[in-house]
PDB file of N, CA, C and O in Angstrom, chain B, residues numbered from 101:
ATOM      1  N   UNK B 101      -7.751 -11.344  11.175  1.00  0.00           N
ATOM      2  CA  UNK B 101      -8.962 -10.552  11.109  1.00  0.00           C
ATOM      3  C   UNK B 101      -8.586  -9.086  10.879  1.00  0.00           C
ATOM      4  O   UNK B 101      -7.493  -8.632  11.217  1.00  0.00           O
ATOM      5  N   UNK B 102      -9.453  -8.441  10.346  1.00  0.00           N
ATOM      6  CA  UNK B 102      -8.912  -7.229   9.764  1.00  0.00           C
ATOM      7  C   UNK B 102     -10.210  -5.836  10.702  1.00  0.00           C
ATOM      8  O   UNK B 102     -11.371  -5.922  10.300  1.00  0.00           O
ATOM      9  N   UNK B 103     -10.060  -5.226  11.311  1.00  0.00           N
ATOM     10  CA  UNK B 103     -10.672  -4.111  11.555  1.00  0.00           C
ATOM     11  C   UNK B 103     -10.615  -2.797  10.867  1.00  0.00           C
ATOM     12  O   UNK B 103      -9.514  -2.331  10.573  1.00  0.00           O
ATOM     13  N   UNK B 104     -11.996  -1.998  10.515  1.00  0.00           N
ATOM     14  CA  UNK B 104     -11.717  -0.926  10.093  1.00  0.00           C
ATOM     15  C   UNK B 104     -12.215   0.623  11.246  1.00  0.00           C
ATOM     16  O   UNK B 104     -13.240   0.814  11.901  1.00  0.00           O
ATOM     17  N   UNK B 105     -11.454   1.140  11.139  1.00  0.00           N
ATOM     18  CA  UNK B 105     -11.512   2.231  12.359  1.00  0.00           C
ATOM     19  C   UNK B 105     -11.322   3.882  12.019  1.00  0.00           C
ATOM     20  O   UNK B 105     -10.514   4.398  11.248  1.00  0.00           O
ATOM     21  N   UNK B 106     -12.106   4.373  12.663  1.00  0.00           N
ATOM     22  CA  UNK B 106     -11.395   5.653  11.948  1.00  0.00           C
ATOM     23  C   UNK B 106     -10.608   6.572  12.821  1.00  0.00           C
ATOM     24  O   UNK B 106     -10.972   6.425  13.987  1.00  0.00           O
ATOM     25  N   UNK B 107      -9.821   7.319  12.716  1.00  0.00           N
ATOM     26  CA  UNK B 107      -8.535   8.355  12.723  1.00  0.00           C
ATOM     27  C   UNK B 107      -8.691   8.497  14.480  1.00  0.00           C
ATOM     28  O   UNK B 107      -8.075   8.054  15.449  1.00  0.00           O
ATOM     29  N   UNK B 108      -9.541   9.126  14.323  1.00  0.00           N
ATOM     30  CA  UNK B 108     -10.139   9.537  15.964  1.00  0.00           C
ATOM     31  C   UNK B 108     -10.001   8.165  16.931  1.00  0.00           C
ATOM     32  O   UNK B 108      -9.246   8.119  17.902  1.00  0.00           O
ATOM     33  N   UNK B 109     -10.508   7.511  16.672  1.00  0.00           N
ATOM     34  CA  UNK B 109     -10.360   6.059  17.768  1.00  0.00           C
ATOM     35  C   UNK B 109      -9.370   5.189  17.714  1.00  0.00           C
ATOM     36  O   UNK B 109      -9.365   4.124  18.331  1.00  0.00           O
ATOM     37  N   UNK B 110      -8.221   5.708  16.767  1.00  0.00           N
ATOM     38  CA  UNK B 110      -6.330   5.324  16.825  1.00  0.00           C
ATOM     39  C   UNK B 110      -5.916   6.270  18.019  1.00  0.00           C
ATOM     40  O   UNK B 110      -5.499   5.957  19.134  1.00  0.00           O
ATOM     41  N   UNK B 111      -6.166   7.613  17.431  1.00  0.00           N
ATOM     42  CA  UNK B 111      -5.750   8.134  18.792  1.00  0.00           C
ATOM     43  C   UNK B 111      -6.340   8.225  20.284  1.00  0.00           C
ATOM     44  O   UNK B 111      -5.724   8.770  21.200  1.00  0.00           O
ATOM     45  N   UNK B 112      -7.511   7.672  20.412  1.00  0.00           N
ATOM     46  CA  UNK B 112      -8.039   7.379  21.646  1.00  0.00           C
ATOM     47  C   UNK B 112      -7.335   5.955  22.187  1.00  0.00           C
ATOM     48  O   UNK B 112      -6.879   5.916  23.330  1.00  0.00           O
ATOM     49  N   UNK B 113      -7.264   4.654  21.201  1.00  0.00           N
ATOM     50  CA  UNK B 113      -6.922   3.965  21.443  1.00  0.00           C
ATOM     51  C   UNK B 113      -5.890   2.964  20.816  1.00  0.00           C
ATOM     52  O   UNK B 113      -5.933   1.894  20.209  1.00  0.00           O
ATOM     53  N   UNK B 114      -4.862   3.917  21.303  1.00  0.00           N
ATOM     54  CA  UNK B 114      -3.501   3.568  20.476  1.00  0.00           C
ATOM     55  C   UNK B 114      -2.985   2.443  21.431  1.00  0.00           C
ATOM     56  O   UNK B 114      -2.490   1.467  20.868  1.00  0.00           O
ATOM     57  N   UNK B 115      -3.026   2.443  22.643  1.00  0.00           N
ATOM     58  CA  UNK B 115      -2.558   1.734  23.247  1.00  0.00           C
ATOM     59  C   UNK B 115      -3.069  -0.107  23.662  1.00  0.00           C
ATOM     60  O   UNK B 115      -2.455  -0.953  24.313  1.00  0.00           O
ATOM     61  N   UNK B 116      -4.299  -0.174  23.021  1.00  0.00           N
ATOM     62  CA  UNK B 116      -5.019  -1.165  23.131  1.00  0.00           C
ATOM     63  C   UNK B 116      -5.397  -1.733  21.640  1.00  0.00           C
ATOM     64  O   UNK B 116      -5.905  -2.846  21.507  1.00  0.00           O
ATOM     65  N   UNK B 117      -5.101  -0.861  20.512  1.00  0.00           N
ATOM     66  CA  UNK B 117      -4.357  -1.517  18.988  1.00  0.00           C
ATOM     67  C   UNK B 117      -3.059  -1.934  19.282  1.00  0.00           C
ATOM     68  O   UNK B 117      -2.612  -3.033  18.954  1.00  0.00           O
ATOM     69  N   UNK B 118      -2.581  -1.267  19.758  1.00  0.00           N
ATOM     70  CA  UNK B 118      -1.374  -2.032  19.502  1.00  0.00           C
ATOM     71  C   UNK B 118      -0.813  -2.942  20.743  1.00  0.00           C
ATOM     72  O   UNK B 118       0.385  -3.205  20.839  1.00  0.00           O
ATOM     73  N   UNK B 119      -1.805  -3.405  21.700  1.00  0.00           N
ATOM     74  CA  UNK B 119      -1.481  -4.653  22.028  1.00  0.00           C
ATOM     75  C   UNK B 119      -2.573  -6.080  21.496  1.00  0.00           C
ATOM     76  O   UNK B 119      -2.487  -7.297  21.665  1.00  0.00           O
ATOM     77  N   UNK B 120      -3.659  -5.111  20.739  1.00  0.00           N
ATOM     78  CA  UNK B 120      -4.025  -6.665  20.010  1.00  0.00           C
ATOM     79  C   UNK B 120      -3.729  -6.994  18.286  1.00  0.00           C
ATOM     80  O   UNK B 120      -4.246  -7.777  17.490  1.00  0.00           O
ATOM     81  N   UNK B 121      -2.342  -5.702  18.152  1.00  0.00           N
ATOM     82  CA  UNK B 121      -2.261  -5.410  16.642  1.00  0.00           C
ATOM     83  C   UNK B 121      -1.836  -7.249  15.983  1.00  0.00           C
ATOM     84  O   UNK B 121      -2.268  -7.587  14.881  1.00  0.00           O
ATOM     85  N   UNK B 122      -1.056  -8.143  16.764  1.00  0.00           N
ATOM     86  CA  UNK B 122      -0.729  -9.154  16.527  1.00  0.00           C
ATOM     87  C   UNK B 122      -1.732 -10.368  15.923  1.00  0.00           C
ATOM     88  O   UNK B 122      -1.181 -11.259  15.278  1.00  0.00           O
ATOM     89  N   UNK B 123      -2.721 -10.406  16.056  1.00  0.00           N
ATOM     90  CA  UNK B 123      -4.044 -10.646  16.077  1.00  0.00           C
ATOM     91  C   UNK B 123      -4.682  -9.984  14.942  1.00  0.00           C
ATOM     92  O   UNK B 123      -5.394 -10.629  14.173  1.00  0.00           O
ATOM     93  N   UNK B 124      -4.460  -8.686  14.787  1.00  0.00           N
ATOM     94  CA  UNK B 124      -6.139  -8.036  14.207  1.00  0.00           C
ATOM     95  C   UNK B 124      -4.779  -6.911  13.435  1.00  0.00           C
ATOM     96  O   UNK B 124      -3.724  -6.439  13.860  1.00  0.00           O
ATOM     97  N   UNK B 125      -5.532  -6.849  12.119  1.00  0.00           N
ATOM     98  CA  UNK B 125      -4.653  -5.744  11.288  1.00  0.00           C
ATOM     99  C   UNK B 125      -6.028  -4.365  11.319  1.00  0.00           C
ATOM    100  O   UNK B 125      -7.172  -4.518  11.746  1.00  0.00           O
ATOM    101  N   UNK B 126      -5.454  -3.142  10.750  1.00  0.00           N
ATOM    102  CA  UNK B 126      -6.544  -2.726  10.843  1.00  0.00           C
ATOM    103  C   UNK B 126      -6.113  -1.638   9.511  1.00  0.00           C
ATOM    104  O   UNK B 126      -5.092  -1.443   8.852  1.00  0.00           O
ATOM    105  N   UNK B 127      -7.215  -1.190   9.531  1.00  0.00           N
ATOM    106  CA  UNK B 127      -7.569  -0.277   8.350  1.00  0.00           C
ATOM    107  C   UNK B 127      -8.433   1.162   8.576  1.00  0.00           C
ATOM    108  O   UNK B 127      -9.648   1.353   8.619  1.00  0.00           O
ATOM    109  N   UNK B 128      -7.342   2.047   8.696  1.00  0.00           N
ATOM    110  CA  UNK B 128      -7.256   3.710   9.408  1.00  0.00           C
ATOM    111  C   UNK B 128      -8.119   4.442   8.125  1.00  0.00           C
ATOM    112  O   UNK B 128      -7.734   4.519   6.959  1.00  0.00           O
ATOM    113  N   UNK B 129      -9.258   4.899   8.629  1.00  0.00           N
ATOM    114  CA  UNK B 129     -10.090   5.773   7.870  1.00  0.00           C
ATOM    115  C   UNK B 129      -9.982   7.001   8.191  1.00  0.00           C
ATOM    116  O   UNK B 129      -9.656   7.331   9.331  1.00  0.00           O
ATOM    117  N   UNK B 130     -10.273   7.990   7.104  1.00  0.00           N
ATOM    118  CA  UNK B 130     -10.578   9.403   7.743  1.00  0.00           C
ATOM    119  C   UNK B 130     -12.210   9.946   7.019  1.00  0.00           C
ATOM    120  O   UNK B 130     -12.577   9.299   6.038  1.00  0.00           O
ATOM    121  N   UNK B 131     -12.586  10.415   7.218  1.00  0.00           N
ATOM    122  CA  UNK B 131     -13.735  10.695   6.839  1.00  0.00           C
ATOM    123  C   UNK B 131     -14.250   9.760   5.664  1.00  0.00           C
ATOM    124  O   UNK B 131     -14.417  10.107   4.494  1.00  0.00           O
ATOM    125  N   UNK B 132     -14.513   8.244   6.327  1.00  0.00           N
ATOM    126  CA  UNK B 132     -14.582   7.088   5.840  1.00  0.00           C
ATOM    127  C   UNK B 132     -13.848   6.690   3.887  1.00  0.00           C
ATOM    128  O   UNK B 132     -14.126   6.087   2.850  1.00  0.00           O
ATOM    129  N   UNK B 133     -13.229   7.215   4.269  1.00  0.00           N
ATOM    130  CA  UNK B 133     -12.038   6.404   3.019  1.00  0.00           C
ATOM    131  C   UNK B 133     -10.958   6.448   3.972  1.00  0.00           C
ATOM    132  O   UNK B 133     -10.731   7.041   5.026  1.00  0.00           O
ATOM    133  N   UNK B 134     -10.204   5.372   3.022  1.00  0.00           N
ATOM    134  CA  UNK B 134      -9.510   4.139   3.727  1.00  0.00           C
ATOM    135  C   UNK B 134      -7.739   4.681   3.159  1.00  0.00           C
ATOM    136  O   UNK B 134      -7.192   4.625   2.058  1.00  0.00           O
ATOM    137  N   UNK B 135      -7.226   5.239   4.655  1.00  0.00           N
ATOM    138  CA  UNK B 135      -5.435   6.020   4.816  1.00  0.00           C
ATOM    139  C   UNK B 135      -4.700   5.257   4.957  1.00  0.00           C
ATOM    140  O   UNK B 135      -3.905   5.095   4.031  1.00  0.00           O
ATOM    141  N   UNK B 136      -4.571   4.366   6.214  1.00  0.00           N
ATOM    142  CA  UNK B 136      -3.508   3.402   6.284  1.00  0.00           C
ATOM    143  C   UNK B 136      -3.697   2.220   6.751  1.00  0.00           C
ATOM    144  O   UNK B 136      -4.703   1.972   7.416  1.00  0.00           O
ATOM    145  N   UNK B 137      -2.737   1.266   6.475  1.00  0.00           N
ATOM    146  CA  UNK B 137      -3.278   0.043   6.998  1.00  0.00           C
ATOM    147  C   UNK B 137      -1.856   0.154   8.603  1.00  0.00           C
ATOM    148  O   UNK B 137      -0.957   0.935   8.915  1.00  0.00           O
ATOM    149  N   UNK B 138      -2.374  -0.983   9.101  1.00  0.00           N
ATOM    150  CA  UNK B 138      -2.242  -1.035  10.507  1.00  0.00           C
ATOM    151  C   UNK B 138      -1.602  -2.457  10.246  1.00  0.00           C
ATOM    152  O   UNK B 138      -2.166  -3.339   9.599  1.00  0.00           O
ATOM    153  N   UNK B 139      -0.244  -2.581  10.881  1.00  0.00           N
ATOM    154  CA  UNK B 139       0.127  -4.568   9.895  1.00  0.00           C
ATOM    155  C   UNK B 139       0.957  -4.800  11.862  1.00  0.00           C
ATOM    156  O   UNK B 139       1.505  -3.861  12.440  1.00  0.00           O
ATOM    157  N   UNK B 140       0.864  -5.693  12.249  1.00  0.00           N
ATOM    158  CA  UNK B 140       2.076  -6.203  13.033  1.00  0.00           C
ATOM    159  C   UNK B 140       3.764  -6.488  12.427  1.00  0.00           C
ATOM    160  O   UNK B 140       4.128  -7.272  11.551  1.00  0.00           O
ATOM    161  N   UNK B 141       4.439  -5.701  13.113  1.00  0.00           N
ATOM    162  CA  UNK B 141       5.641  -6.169  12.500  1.00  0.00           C
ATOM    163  C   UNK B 141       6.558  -7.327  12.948  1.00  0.00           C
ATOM    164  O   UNK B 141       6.467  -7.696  14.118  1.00  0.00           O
ATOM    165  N   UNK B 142       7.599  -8.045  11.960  1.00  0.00           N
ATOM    166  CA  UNK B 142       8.538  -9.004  12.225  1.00  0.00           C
ATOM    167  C   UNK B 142       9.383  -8.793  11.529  1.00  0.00           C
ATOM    168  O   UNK B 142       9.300  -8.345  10.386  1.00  0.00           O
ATOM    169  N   UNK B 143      10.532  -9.150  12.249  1.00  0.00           N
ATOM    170  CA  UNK B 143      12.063  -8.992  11.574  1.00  0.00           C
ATOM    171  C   UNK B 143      12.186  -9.524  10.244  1.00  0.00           C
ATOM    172  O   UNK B 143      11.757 -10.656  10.019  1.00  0.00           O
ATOM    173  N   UNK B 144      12.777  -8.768   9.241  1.00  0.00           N
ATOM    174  CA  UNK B 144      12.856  -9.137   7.893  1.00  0.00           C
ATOM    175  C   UNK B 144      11.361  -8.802   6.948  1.00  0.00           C
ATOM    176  O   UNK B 144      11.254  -9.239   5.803  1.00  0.00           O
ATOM    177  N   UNK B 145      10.442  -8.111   7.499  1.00  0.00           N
ATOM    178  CA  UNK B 145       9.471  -7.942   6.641  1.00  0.00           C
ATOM    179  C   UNK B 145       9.462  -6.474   5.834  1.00  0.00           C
ATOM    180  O   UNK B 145       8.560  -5.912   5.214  1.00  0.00           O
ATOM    181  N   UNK B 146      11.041  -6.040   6.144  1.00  0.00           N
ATOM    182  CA  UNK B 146      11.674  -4.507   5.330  1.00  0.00           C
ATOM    183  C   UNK B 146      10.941  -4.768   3.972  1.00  0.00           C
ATOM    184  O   UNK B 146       9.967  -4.045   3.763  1.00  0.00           O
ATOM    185  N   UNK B 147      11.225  -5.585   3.132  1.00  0.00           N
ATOM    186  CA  UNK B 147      11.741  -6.329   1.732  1.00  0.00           C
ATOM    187  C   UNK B 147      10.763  -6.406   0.915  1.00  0.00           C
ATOM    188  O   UNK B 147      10.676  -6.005  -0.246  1.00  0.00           O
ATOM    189  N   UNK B 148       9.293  -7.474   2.225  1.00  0.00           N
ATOM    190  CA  UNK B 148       8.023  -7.319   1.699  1.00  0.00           C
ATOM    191  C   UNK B 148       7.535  -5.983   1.820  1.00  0.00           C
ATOM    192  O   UNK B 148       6.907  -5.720   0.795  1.00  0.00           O
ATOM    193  N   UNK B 149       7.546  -4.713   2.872  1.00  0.00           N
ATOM    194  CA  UNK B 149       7.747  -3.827   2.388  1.00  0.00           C
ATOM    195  C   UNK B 149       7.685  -2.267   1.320  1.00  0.00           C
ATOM    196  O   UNK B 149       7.045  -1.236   1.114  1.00  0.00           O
ATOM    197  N   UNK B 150       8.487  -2.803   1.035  1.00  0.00           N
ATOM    198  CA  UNK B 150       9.741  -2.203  -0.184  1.00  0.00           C
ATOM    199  C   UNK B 150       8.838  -2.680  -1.558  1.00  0.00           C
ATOM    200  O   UNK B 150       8.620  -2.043  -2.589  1.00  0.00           O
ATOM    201  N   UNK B 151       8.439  -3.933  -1.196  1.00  0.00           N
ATOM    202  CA  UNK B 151       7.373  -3.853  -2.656  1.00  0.00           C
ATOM    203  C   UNK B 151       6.009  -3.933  -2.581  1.00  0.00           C
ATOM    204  O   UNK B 151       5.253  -4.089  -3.540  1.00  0.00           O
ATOM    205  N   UNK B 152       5.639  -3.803  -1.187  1.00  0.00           N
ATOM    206  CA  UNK B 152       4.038  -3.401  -0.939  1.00  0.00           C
ATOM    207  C   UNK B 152       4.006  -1.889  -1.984  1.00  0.00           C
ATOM    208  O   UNK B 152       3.309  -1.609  -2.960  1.00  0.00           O
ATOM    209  N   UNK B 153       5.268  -1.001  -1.151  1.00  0.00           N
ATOM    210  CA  UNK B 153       5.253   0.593  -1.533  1.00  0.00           C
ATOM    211  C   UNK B 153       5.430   0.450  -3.122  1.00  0.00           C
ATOM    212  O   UNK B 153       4.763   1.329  -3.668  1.00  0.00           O
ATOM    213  N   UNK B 154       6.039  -0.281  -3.957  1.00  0.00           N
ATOM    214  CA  UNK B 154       6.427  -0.348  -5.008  1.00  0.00           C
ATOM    215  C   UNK B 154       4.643  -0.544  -5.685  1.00  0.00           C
ATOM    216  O   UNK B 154       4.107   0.253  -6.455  1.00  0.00           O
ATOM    217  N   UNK B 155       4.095  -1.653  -5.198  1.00  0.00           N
ATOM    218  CA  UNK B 155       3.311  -1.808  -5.772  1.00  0.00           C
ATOM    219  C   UNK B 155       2.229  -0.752  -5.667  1.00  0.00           C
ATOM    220  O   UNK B 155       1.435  -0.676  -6.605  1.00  0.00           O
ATOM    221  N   UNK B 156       2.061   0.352  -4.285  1.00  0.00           N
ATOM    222  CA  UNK B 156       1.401   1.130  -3.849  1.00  0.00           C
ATOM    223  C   UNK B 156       1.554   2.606  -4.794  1.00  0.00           C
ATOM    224  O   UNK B 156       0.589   3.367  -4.865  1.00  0.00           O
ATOM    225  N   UNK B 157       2.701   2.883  -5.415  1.00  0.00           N
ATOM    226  CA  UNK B 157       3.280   4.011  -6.199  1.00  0.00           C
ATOM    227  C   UNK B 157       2.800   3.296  -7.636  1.00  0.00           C
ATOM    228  O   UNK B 157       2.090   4.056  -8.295  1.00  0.00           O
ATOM    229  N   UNK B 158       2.927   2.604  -7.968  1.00  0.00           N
ATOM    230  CA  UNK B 158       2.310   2.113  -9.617  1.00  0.00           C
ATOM    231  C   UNK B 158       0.884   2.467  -9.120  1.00  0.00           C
ATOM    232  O   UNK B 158       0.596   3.663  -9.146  1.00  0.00           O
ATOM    233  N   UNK B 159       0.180   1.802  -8.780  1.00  0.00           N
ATOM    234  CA  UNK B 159      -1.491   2.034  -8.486  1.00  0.00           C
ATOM    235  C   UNK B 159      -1.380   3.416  -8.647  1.00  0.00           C
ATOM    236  O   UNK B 159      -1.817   3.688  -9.765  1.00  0.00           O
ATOM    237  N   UNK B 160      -1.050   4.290  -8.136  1.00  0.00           N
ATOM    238  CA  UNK B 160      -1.231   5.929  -7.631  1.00  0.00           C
ATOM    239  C   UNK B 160      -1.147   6.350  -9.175  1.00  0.00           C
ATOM    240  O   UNK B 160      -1.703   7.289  -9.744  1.00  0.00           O
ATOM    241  N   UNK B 161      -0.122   5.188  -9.773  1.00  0.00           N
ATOM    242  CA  UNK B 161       0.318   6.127 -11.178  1.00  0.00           C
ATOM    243  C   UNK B 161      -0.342   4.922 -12.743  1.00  0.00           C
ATOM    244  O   UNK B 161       0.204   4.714 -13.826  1.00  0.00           O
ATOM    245  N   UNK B 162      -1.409   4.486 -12.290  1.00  0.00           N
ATOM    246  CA  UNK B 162      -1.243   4.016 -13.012  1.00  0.00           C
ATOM    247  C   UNK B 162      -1.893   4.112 -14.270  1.00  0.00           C
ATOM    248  O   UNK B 162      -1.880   3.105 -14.977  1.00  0.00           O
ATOM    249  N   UNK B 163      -2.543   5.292 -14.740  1.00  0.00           N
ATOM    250  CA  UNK B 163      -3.039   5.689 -15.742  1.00  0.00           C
ATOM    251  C   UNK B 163      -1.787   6.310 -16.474  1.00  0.00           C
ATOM    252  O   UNK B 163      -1.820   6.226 -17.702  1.00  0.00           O
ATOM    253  N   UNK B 164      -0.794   6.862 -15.961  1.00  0.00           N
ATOM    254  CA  UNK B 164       0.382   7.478 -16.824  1.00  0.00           C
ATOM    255  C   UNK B 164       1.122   6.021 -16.971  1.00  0.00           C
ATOM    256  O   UNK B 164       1.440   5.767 -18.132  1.00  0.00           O
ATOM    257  N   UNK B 165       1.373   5.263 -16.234  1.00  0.00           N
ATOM    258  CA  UNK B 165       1.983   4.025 -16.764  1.00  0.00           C
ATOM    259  C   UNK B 165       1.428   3.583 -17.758  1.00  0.00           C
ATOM    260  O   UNK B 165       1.975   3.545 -18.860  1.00  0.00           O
ATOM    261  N   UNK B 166       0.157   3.147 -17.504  1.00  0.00           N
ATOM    262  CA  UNK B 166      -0.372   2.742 -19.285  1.00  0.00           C
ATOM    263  C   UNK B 166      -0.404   3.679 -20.222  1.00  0.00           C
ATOM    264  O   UNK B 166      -0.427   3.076 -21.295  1.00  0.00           O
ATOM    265  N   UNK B 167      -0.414   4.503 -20.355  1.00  0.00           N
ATOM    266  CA  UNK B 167      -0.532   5.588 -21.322  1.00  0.00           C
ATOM    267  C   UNK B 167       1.215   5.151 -21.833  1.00  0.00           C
ATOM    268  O   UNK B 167       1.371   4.446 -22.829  1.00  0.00           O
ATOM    269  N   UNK B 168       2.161   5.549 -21.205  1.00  0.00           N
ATOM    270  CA  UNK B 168       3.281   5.057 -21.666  1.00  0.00           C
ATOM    271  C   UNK B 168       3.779   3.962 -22.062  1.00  0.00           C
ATOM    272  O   UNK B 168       4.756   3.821 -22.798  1.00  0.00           O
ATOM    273  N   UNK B 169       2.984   2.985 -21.482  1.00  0.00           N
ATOM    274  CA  UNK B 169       3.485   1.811 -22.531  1.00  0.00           C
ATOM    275  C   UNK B 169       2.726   1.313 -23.419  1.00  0.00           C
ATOM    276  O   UNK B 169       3.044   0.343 -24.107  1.00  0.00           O
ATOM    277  N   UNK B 170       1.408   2.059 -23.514  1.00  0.00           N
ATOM    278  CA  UNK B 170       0.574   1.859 -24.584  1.00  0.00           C
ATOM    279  C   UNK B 170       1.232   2.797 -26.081  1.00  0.00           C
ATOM    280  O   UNK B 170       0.854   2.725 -27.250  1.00  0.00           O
ATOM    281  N   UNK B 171       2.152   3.505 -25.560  1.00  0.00           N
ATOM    282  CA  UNK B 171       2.294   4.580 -26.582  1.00  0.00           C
ATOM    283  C   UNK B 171       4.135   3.648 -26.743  1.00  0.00           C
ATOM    284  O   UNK B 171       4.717   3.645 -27.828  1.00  0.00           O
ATOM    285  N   UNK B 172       4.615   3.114 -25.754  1.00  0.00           N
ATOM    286  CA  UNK B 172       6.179   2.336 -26.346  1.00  0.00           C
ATOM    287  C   UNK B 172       5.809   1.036 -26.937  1.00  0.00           C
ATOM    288  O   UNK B 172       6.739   0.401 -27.435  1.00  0.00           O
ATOM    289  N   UNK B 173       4.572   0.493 -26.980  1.00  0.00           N
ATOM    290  CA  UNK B 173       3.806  -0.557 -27.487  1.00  0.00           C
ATOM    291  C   UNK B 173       4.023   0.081 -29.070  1.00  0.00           C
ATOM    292  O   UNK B 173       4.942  -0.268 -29.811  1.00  0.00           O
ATOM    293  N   UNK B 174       3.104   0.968 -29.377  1.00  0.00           N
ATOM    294  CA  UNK B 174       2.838   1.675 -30.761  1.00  0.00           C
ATOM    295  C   UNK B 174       3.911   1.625 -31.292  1.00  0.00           C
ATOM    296  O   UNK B 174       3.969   1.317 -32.483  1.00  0.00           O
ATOM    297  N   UNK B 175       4.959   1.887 -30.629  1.00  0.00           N
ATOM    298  CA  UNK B 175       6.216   2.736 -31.340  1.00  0.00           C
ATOM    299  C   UNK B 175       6.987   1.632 -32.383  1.00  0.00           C
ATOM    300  O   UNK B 175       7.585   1.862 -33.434  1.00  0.00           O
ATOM    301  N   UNK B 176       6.668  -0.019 -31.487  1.00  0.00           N
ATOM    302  CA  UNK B 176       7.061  -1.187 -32.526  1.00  0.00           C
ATOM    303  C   UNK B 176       8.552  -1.371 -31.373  1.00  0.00           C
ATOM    304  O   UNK B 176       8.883  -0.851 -30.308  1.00  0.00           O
ATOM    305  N   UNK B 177       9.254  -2.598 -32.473  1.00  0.00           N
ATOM    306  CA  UNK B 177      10.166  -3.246 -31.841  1.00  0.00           C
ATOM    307  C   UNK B 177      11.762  -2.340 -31.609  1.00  0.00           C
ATOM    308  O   UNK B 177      12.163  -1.892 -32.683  1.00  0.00           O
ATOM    309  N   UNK B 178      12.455  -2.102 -30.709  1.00  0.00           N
ATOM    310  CA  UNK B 178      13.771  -1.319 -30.710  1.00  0.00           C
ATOM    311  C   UNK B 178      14.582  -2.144 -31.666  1.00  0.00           C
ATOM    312  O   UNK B 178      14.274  -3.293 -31.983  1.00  0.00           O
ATOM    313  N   UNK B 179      15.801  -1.397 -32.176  1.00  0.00           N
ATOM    314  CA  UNK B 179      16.581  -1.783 -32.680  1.00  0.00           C
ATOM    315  C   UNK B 179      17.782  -1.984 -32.173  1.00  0.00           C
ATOM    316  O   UNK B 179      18.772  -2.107 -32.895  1.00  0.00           O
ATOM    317  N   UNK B 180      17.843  -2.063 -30.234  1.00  0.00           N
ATOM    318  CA  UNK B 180      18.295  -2.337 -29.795  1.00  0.00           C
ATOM    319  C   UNK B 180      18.737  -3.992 -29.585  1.00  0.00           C
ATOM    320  O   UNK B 180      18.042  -4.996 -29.425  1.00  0.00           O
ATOM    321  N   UNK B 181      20.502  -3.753 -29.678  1.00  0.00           N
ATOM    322  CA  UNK B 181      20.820  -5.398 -29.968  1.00  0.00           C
ATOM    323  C   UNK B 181      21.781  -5.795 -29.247  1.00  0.00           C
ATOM    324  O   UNK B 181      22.937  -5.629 -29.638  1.00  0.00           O
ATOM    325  N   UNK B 182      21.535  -6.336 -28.178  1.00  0.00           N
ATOM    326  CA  UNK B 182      22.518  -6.830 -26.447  1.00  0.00           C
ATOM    327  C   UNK B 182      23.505  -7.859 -27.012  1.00  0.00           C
ATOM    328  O   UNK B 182      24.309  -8.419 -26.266  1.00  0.00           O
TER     329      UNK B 182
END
C-alpha cells in the first residue's frame, strides 16, 4: 500500500513511518507535488537502486535525449566497422 504525505507530517512522524515503512511505502510531498518516495530497505536492493536513479536522470533529461537521438537518427548509418 502506498501513502501520500506531506513534508511536515515526516517530520512529526518519523518515528511511526518508519516502523510501519515495511508495510506501507510512501510518497513525500511538498506543497502537494510529489519529492520522494519512502521504500523499505533489504540487503542487495543497492543495484535495483542504481537503476531506479538511472532511470530517474533520463526522465529529468529527457527532452535533450530525444532531441539527440532524433538528430544521430538524421545523421544516417556510421561508418563505423568493429
Amino acid at each position: 500500500m502506498v501513502k501520500i504525505i506531506p513534508t511536515t507530517k515526516v517530520q512529526q512522524q518519523i518515528g511511526s513511518i518508519s516502523a510501519s515503512i515495511g508495510s506501507t511505502a510512501y510518497i513525500v510531498t511538498n506543497r502537494g507535488e510529489g519529492r520522494i518516495i519512502m521504500l523499505p530497505y533489504f540487503d542487495g536492493c543497492d543495484e535495483w537502486m542504481a537503476d531506479y536513479m538511472e532511470d530517474y536522470e533520463m526522465a529529468m533529461n529527457r527532452e535533450a535525449l530525444e532531441k539527440k537521438y532524433k538528430e544521430s537518427l538524421k545523421s544516417g548509418e556510421s561508418d563505423l566497422v568493429i
